[in-house]
N, C-alpha and C positions, 0 to 999 in steps of 0.2 A: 884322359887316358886313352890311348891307340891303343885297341882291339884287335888289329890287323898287324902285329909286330911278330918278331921270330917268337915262334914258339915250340916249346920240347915238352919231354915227358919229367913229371916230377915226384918222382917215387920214394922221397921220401916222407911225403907227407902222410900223418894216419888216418886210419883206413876207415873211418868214421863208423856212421849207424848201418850194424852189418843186414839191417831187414832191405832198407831203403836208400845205402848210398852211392848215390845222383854221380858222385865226382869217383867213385872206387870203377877202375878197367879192367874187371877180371876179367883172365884168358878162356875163349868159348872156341869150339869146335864152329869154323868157318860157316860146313855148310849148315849144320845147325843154327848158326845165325842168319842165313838166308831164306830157310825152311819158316823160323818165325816170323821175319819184316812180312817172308812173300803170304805166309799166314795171316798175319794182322792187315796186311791192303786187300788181302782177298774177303776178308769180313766187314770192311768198309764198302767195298763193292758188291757183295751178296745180298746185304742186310738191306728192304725193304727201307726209304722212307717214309714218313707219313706227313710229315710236315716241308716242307720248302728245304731244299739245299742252300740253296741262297744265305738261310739263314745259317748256317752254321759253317760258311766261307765267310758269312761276315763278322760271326763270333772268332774264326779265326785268325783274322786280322789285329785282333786284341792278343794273342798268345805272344808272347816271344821267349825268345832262350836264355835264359842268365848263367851266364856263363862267369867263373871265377879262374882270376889270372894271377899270378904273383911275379914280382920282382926282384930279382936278386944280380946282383955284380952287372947292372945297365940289362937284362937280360930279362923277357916274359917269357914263366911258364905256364901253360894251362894245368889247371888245377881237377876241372870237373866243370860240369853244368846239369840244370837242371831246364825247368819250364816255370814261367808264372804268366801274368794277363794283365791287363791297363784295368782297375776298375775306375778309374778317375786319366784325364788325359797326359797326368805328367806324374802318375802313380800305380806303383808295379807289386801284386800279391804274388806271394810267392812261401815256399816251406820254410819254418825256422832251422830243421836239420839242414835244406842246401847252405845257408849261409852260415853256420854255425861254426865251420872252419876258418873263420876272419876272426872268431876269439882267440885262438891259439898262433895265429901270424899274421902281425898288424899287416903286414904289407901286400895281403889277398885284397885286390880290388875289385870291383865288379862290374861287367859289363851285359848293358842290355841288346839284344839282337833281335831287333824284328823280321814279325814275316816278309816282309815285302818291303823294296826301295833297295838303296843304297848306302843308309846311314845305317850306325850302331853309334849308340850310348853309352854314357858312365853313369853308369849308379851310386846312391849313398843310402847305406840303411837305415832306416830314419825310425823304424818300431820291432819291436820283436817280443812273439810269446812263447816260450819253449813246450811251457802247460800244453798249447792247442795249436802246437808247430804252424804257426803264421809267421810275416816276417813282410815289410811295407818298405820298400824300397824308390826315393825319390831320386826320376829322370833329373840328371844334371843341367839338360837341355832338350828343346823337340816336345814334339806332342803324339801320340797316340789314338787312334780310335777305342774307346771306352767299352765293354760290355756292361748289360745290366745286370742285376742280381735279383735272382727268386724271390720275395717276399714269403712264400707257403712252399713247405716241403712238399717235395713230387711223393706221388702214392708208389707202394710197391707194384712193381713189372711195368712200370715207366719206364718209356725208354728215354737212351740218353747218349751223347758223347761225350768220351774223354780225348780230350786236345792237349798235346805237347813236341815231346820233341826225346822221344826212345832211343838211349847210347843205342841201342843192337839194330835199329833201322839205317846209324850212322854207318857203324862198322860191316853192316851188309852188305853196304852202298861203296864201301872203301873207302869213305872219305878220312881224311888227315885231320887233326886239330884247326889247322889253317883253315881250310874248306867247310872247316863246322860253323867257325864265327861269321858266314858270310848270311845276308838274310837270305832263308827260305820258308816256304811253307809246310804247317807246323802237320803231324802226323794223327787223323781223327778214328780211332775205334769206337764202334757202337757195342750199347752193353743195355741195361736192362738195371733196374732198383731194384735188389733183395731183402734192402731193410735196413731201418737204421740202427746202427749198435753202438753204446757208449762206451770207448776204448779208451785207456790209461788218462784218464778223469777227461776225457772229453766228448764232445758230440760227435758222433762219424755218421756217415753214407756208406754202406756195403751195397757193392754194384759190382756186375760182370765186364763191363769193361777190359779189356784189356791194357796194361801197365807193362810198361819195365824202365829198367835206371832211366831214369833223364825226364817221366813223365813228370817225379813231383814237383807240386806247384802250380802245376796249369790245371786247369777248370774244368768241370764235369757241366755240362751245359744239355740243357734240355732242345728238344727237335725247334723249336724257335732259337736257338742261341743264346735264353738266358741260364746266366749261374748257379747251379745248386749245390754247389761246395767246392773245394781244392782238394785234389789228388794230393796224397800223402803217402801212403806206403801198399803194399800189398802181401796176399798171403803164398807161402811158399810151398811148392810139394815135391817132393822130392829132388829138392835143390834146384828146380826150375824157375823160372821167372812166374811173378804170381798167375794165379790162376782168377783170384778175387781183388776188386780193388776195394781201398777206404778213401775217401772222401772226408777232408772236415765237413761239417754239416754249416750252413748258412746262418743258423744262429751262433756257433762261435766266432763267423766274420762279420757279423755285422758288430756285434758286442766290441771286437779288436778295431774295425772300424772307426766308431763310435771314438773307441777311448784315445784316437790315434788323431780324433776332429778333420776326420777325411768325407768328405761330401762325395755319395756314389746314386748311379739310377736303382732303383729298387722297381720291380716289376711284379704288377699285383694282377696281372692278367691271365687268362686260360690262354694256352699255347693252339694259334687255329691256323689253319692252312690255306693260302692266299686262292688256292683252288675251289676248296670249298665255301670261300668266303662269296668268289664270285657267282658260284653254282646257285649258293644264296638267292644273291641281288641277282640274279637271271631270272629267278623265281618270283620272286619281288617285282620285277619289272615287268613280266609278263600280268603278275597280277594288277599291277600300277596303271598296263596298257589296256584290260578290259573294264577296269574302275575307270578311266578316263572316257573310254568308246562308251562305257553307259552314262557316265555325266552328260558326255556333247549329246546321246539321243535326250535325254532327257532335258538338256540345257535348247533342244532343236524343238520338242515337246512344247515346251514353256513357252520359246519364243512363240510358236504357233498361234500356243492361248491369246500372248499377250497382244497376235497381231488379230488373232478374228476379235476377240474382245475392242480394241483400242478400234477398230473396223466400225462393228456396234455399235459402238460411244459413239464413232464418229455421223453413224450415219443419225445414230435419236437427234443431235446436236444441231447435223442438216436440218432433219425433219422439223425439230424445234423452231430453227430459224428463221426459214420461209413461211413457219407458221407465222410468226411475230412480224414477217414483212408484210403478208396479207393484212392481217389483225391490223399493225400501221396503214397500210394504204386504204382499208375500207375508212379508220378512222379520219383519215385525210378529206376521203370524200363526202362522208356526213357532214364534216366541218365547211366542206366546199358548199354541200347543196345547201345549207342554213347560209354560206355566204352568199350564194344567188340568189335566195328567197330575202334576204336583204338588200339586194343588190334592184330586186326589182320595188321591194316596198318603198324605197330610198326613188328611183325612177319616175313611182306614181304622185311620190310627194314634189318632182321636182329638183332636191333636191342634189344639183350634178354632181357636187364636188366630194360629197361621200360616197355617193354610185358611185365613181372613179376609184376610189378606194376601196371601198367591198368588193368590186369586181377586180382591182389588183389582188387581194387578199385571198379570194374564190378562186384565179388562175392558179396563182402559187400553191393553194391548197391542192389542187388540181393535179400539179406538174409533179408538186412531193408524191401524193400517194401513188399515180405513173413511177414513179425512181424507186418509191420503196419496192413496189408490185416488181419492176423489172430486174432492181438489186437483191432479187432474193436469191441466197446461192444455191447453185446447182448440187445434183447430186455426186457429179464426178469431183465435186471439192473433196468428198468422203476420204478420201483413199489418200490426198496430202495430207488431211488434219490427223488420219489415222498415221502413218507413216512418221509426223512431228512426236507422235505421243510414243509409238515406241522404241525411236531414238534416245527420248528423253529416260524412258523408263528402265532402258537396257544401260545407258549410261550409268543412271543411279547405282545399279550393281553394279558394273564394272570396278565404279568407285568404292563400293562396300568392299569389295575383295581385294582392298589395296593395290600401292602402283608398285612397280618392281624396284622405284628408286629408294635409300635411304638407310638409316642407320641398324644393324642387323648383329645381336649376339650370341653366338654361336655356342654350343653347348655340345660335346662328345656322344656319340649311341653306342656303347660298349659293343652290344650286341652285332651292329654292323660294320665291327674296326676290327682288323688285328693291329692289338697294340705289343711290343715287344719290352717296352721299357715303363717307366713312369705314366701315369693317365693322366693325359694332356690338359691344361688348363681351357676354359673359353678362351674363342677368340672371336673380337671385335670389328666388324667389315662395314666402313659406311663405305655405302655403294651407288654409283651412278651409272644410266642407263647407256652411257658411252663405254665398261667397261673399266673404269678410274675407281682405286680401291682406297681409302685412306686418304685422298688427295695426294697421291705421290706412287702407288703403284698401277702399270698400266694391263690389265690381262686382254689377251685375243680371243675371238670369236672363231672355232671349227666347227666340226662333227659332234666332238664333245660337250661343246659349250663354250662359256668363259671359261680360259685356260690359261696361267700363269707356271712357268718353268723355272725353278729359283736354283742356282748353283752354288751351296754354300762354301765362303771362306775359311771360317774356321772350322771345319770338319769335312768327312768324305762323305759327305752326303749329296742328292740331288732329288729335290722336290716335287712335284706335278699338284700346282693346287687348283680346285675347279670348285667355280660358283652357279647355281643355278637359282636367279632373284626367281622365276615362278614358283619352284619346288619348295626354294627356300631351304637349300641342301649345298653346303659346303663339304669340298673331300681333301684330304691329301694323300696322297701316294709316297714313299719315300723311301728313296734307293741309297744302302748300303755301296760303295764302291771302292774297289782299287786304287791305287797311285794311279797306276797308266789311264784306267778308265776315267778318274775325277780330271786327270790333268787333263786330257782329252777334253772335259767337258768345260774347264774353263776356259780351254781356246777359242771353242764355240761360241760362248757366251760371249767374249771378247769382242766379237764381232758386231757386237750390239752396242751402241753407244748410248744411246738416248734413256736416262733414266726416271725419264718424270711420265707422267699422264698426257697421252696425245692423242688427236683425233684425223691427224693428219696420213692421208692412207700411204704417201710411201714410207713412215715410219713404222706405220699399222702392217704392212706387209714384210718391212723387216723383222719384226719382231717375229710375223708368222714364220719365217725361214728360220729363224734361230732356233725357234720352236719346236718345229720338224728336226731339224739336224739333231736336235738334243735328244729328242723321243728318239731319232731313230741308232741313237748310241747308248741309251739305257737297254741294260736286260729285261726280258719278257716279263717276269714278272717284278713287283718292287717288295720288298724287307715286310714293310708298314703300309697299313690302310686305316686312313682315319676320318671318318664321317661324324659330320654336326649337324646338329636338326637348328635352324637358325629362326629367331623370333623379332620381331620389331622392338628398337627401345629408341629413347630417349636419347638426341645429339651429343649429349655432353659425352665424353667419353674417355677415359686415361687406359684402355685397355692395349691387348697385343696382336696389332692387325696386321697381316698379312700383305 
């Protein structure tokens, strides 16, 4: 179905649910409705963050508009719309009241309109609970960036946004029906948790947020961008647009979920700020870098011992030696002078032929203990044997403290990540000291460290992974992005041909450029920070390396 056809006004349709209806255009006083949009952008822009914007530009990329159309005589009218979000990449939450008007006229159709790009969607409603106004709507076609869901309700005076797409922001703005179905980006008020209240047999979220028609559907989403219910309706006062919103609460969408056998992220993490995270590890680091200055004194310490000691040794070992060359050569010469006192008693008897012999025997005796006496080593030998001994002995540890090559499984630090979505499983890095991860991926040597830049296909993502074999500390980094910004980034990448492990340095160099260009087209900061503390195992390996 084409989104983008003639479209009018369709006033005969009924007027639906009168707290909350998304598709009813009642007539409001102009500047009245300017007074409120310029109201509600001015409380987006007042309102203090505490956590990363980033993240909740990148929750908004999940929001779209669902808009209902009908057909009649070859002819699309717009009907109304509302807001709902991708929890799944080809799967759209949204209210039961918006689409409720497709029971009374088959030929209401539904289209999806996201924030960003060029395309719009056909939708099919594929679940619906009127009990806990839900309603699961399956992308015809296309994929979506996915938000994740709260696992634990937020405490009260949490704060939080509400994300959609407010008729009175439209008609403020003057746009037409036509100008509505086009994608843009979705409208965020901040609000504040007052508590949760159980409304007409369901779970709710009452929050200050600001609402009005168009929001229900779309996501109440915490300062990290994860979900803690679906805008649903709000309270009225004096015939104005609410003052309070409701919220389903996250335990009636998981349970619709559930029964619906829809696979979503579930996010079981405290919401922390990429600021504070690194304030952190600055702190850490500094402490990391006086822990290390006292190692090396004391590793300088040691060696010292080990060299006057192994000195020491070396010199008893001279002393010993020369002792035992003396000790040889005097014994030489005892054995010499009994050869000469043979050599003469042999003389007086005459008899020549064994003088000759004892007196060879008696030289030689002679000549050895002169060699032993002369081959005795010197003292300045001290300082090579010492020197052999504590190469030897600084070796031995080096080798106890392991080499930086080899197989390494990596395991999450809760404490040192902000995580947004699901908590990460291990991951598997057999590692060589040229920089080869897996045997088949290759990371660069900067500032950083080992550093690998991964541009993902199937989503808007782009990665920063770094290994440090001494620390034994694997990080990711991982940037939410744009259409414009991702497509950007796989140009870049494009540039890179070579995808196996190399050591050859102009391919080592290009990668470095690829590298750079990519960093220098990511935002300052990234979505996700995820540190692993890494441990030595075992080659065999079926894991998910990097």
């Amino acid at each position: 179905m084409s989104i983008r056809t003639a479209l009018c006004d369709r006033r005969s349709f009924p007027a639906g649910r009168s707290v909350t209806s998304d598709y009813e255009m009642a007539d409001m006083n102009p500047m009245r409705l300017i007074a409120l949009a310029l109201a509600m952008l001015a409380t987006v822009v007042a309102t203090p963050l505490s956590a990363d914007p980033n993240d909740i530009q990148a929750a908004s990329r999940s929001v779209v508009r669902v808009v209902l159309v009908a057909e009649e005589d070859g002819e699309t009218f717009y009907v109304g719309h509302g807001s709902g979000f991708a929890v799944a990449p080809d799967k759209i939450i949204t209210n039961a009241h918006l689409v409720a008007p497709m029971r009374e006229d088959a030929s209401i159709r539904i289209g999806i309109i996201p924030s960003e790009g060029t395309t719009t969607y056909g939708g099919k409603l594929t679940a619906i609970s009127v009990r806990n106004d839900l309603a699961l709507i399956q992308l015809e076609k296309g994929r979506l960036p996915s938000v994740a869901l709260l696992a634990t309700p937020l405490d009260d005076g949490a704060s939080v946004m509400a994300i959609g797409y407010p008729a009175a922001v439209d008609r403020a703005q003057g746009l037409d029906a036509r100008e509505t179905v086009a994608p843009m980006a979705p409208v965020k008020t901040p609000g504040v948790i007052s508590g949760g209240r159980t409304t007409r047999d369901f779970d709710t979220i009452l929050h200050t947020a600001a609402l009005a028609k168009g929001n229900s559907g779309g996501p109440l989403v915490d300062l990290c961008g994860r979900v803690a219910g679906v805008n649903s309706f709000g309270s009225l006062s004096d015939g104005n647009d609410a003052e309070y919103g409701f919220a389903v609460s996250n335990r009636e969408l998981f349970t619709f979920l559930r029964s619906a056998k829809v696979q979503y992220q579930l996010a079981d993490s405290p919401c922390r700020s990429v600021a504070d995270l690194s304030a952190e590890e600055r702190t850490r680091a500094a402490e990391a870098a006086v822990d290390a200055r006292e190692r090396q004194q004391s590793a300088r310490a040691d060696q010292r011992d080990i060299e006057e000691r192994a000195l020491r040794d070396a010199e008893y070992a001279v002393i010993a030696a020369r002792e035992n060359h003396v000790a040889f050569a005097a014994v030489m010469l005892v054995l010499a002078g009994l050869g000469a006192g043979a050599t003469w008693v042999l003389h007086d008897r005459g008899d020549m032929d064994r003088r000759k012999i004892a007196g060879g025997v008696t030289a030689a005796l002679v000549l050895t203990s002169a060699l032993g006496f002369a081959l005795r080593p010197g003292f300045d030998q001290a300082e090579d044997i010492a020197l052999a001994a504590v190469k030897a002995e600084l070796g031995q540890k080096d080798a106890l403290a392991g080499a930086s090559a080899g197989m390494f499984e990596c395991r999450i630090v809760p404490e040192r990540s902000k995580i947004i979505s699901s908590t990460p499983p291990s991951v598997d890095i057999d590692w060589t000291p040229s920089g080869c991860v897996n045997d088949r991926t290759q990371y660069g040597q900067d500032a950083d460290g080992w550093t690998r830049v991964f541009v993902r296909n199937e989503d808007q993502l782009v990665a920063i992974n770094q290994f440090n074999p001494e620390t034994r500390e694997f990080r990711t980094e991982n940037f939410q992005l744009g259409l414009a910004a991702m497509d950007n980034a796989r140009k870049i990448r494009a540039r890179y041909s070579n995808k196996s492990c190399t050591t050859d340095p102009a391919m080592m160099a290009d990668l470095e450029d690829m590298q750079k260009a990519l960093r220098q087209a990511l935002p300052a900061q990234p979505n996700e920070v995820l540190t692993y503390s890494c441990t030595a195992k075992a080659k065999a390996r079926t894991g998910t390396g990097q």
